[in-house]
OpenMM code with the backbone's topology and positions (N, CA, C; nanometers):
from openmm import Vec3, app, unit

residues = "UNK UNK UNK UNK UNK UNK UNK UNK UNK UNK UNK UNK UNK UNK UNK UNK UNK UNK UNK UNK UNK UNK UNK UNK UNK UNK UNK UNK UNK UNK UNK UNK UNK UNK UNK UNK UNK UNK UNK UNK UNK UNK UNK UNK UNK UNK UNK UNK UNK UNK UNK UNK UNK UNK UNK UNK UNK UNK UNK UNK UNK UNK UNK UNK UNK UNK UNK UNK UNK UNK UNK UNK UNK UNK UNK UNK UNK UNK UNK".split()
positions = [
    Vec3(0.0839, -0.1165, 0.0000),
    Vec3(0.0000, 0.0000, 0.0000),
    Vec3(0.0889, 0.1235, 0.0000),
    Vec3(0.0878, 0.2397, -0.0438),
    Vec3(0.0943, 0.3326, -0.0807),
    Vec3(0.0708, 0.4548, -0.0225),
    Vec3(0.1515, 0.5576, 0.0512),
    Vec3(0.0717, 0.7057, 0.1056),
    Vec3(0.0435, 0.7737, 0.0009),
    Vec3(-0.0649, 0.8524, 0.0186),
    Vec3(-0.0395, 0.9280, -0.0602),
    Vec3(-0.1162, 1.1263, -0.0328),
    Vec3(-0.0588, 1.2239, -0.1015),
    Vec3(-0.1606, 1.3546, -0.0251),
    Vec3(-0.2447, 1.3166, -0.1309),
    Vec3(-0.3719, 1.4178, -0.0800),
    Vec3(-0.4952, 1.4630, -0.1701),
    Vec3(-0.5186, 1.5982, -0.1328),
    Vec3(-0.5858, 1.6708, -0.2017),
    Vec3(-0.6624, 1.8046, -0.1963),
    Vec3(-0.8352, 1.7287, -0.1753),
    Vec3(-0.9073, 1.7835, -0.0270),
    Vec3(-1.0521, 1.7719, -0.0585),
    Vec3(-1.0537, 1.9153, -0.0090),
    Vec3(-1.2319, 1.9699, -0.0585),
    Vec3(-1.2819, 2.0123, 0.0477),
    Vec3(-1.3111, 2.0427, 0.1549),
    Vec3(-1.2844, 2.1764, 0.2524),
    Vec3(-1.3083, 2.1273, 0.3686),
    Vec3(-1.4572, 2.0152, 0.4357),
    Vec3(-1.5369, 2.1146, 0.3533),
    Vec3(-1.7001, 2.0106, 0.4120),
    Vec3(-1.7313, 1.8360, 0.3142),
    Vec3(-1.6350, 1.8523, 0.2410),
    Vec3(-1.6115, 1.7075, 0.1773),
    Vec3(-1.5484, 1.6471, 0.2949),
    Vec3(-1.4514, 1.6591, 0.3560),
    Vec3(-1.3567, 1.6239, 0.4305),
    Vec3(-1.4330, 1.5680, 0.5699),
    Vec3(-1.5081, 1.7233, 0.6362),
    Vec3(-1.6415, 1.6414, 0.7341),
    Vec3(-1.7028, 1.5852, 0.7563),
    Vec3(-1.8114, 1.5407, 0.5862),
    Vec3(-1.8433, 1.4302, 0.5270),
    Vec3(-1.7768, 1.2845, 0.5761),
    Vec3(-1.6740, 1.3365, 0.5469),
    Vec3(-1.5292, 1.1680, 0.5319),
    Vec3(-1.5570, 1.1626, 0.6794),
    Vec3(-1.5234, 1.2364, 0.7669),
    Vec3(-1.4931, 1.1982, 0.8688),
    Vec3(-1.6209, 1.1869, 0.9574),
    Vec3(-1.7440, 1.2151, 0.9486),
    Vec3(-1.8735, 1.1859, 1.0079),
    Vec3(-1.9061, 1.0651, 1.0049),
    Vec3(-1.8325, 1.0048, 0.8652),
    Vec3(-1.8947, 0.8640, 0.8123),
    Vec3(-1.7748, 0.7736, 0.9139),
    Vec3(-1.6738, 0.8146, 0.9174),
    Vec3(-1.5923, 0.7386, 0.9837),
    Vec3(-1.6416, 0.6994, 1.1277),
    Vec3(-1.6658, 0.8221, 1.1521),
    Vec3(-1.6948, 0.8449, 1.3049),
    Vec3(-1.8236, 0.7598, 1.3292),
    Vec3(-1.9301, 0.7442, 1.2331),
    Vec3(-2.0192, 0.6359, 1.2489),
    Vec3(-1.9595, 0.4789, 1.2194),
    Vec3(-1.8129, 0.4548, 1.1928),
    Vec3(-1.7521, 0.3390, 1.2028),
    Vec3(-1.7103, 0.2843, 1.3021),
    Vec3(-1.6947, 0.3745, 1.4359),
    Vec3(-1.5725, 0.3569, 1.5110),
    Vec3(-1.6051, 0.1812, 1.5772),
    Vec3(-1.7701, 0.1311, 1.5687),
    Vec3(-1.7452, -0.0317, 1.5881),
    Vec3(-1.7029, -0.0962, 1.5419),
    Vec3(-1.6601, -0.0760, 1.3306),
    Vec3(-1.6367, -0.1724, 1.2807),
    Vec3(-1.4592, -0.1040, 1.2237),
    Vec3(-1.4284, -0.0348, 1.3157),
    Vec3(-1.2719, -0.0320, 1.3481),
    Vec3(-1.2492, 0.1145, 1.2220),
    Vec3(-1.3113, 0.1599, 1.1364),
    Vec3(-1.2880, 0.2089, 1.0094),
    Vec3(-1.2489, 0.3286, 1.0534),
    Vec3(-1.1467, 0.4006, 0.9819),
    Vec3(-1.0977, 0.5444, 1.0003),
    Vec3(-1.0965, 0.6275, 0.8582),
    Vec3(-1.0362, 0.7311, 0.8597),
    Vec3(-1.0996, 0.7822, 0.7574),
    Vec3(-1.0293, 0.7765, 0.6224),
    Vec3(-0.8902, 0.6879, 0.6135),
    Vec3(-0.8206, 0.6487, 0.5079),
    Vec3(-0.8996, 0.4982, 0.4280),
    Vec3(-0.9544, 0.4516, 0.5166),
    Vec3(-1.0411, 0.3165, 0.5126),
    Vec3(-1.1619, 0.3452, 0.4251),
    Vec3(-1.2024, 0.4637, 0.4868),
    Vec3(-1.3509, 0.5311, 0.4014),
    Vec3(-1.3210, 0.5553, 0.2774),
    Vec3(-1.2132, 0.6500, 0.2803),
    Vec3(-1.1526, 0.6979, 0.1031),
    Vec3(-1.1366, 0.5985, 0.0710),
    Vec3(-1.0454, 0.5218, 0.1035),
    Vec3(-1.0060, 0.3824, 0.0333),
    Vec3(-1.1243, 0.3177, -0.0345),
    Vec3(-1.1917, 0.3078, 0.0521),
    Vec3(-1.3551, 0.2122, -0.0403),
    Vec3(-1.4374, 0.2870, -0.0967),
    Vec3(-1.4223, 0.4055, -0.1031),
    Vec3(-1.4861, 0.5436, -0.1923),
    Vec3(-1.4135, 0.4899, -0.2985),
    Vec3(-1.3273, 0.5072, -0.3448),
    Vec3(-1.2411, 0.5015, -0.4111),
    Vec3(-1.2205, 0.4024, -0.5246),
    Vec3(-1.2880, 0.2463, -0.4283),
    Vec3(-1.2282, 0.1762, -0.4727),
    Vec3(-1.3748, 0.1111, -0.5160),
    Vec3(-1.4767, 0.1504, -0.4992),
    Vec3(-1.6203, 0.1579, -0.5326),
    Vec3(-1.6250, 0.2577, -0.6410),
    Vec3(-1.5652, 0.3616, -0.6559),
    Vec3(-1.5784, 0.4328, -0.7992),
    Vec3(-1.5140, 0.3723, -0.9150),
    Vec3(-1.4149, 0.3423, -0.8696),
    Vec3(-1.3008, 0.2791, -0.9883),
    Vec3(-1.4065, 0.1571, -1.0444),
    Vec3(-1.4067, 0.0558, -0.9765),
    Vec3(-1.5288, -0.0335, -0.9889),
    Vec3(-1.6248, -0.0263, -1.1155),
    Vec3(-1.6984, 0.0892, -1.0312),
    Vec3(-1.8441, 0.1604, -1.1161),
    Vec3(-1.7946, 0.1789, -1.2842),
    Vec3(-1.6796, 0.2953, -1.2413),
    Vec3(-1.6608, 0.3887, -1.3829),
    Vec3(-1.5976, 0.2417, -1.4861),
    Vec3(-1.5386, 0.1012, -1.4351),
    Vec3(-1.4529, 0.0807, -1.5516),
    Vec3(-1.5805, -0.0364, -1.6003),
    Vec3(-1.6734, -0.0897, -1.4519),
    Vec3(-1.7886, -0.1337, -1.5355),
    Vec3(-1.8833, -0.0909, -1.6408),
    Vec3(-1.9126, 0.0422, -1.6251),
    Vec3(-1.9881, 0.1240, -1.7420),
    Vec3(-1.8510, 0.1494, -1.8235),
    Vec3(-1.7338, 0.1707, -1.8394),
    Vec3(-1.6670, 0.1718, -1.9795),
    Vec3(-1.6679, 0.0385, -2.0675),
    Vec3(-1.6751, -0.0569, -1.9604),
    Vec3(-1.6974, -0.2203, -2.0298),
    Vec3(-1.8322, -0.2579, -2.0537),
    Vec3(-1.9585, -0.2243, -2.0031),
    Vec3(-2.0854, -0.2018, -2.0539),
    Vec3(-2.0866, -0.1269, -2.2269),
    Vec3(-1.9894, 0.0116, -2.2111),
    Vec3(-2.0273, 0.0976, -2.3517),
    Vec3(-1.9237, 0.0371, -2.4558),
    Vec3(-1.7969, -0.0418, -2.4012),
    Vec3(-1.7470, -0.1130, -2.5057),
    Vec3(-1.8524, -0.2336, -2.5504),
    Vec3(-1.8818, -0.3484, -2.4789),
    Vec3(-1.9980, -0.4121, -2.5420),
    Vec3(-2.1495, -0.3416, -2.6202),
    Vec3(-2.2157, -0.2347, -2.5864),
    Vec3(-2.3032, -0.2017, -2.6120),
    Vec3(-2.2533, -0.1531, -2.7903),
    Vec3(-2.1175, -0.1065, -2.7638),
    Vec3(-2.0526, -0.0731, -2.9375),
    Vec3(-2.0873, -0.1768, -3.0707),
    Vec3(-2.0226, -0.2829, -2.9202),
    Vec3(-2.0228, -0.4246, -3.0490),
    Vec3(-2.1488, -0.4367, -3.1136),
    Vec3(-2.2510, -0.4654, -2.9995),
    Vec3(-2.3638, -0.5122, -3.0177),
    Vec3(-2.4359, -0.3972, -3.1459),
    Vec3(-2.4350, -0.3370, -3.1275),
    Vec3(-2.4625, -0.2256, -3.2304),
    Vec3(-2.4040, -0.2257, -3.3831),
    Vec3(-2.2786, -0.2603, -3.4014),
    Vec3(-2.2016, -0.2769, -3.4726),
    Vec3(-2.2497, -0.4083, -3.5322),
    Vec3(-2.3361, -0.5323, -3.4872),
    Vec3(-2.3400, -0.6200, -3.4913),
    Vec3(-2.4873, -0.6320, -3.5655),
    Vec3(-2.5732, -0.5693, -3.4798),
    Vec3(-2.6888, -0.5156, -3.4336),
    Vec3(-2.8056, -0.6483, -3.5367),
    Vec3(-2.7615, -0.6405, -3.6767),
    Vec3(-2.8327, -0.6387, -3.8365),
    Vec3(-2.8414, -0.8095, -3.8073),
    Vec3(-2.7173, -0.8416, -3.7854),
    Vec3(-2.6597, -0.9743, -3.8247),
    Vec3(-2.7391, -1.0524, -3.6719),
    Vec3(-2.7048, -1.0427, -3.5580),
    Vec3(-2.7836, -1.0616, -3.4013),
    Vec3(-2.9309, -1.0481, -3.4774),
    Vec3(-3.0084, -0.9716, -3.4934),
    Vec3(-3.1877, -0.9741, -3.5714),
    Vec3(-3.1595, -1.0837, -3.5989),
    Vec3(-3.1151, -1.1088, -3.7454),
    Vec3(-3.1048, -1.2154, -3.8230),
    Vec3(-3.0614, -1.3278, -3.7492),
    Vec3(-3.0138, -1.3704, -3.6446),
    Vec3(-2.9668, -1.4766, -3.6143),
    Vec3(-3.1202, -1.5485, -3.5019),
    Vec3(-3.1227, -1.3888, -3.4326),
    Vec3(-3.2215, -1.4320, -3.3514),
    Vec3(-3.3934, -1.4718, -3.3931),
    Vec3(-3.3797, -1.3888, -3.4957),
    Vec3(-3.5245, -1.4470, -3.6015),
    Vec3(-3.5322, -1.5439, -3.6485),
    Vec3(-3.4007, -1.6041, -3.6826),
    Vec3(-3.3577, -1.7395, -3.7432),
    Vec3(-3.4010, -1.8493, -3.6363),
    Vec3(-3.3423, -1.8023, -3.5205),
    Vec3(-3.3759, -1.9358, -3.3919),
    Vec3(-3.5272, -1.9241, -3.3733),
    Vec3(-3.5817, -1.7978, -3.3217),
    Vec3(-3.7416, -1.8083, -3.3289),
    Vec3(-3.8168, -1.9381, -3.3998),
    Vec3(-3.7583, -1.9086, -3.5868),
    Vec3(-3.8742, -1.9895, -3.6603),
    Vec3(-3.8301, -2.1303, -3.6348),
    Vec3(-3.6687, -2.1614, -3.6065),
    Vec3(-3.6494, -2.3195, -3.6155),
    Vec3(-3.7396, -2.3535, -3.4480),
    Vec3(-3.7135, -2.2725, -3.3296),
    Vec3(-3.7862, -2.3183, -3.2531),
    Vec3(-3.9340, -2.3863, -3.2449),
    Vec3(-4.0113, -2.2709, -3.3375),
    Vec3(-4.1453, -2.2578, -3.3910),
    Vec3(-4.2047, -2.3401, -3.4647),
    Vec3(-4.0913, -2.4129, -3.5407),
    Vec3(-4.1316, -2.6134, -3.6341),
    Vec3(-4.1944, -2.6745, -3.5604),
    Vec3(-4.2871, -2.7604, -3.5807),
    Vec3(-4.3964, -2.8546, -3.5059),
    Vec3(-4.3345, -3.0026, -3.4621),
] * unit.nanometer
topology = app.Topology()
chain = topology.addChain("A")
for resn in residues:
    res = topology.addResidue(resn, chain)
    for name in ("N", "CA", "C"):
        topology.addAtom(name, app.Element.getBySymbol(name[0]), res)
């Protein structure tokens, strides 16, 4: 692990540390909080960049996926 500075806000910063301060049973301080802020955004942002890379394909694809999936419909649809 790594130190490192940051620039927040002061009332960002109060934030951080209110939430901490509602930790103090489950041991958490306020590098712990950023840390899983942090590490819950990273998370988020690279799942929606890997959501909008697939959503590309699929699009890109889009004509050919119809056609495949209309295709399975009717063979399903045989008696």
């Amino acid at each position: 692990m790594k130190t490192i500075a940051i620039t927040i806000e002061e009332n960002m910063l109060d934030r951080v540390d209110r939430l901490a301060g509602r930790s103090d049973r489950s041991g958490k301080n306020r590098s712990q909080v950023i840390r899983q802020a942090v590490r819950e955004y990273v998370s988020r942002v690279e799942r929606l960049a890997e959501e909008e890379r697939e959503a590309v394909i699929i699009r890109r694809h889009s004509r050919r996926l119809a056609r495949q999936a209309s295709a399975l419909v009717r063979e399903q649809a045989k008696p």
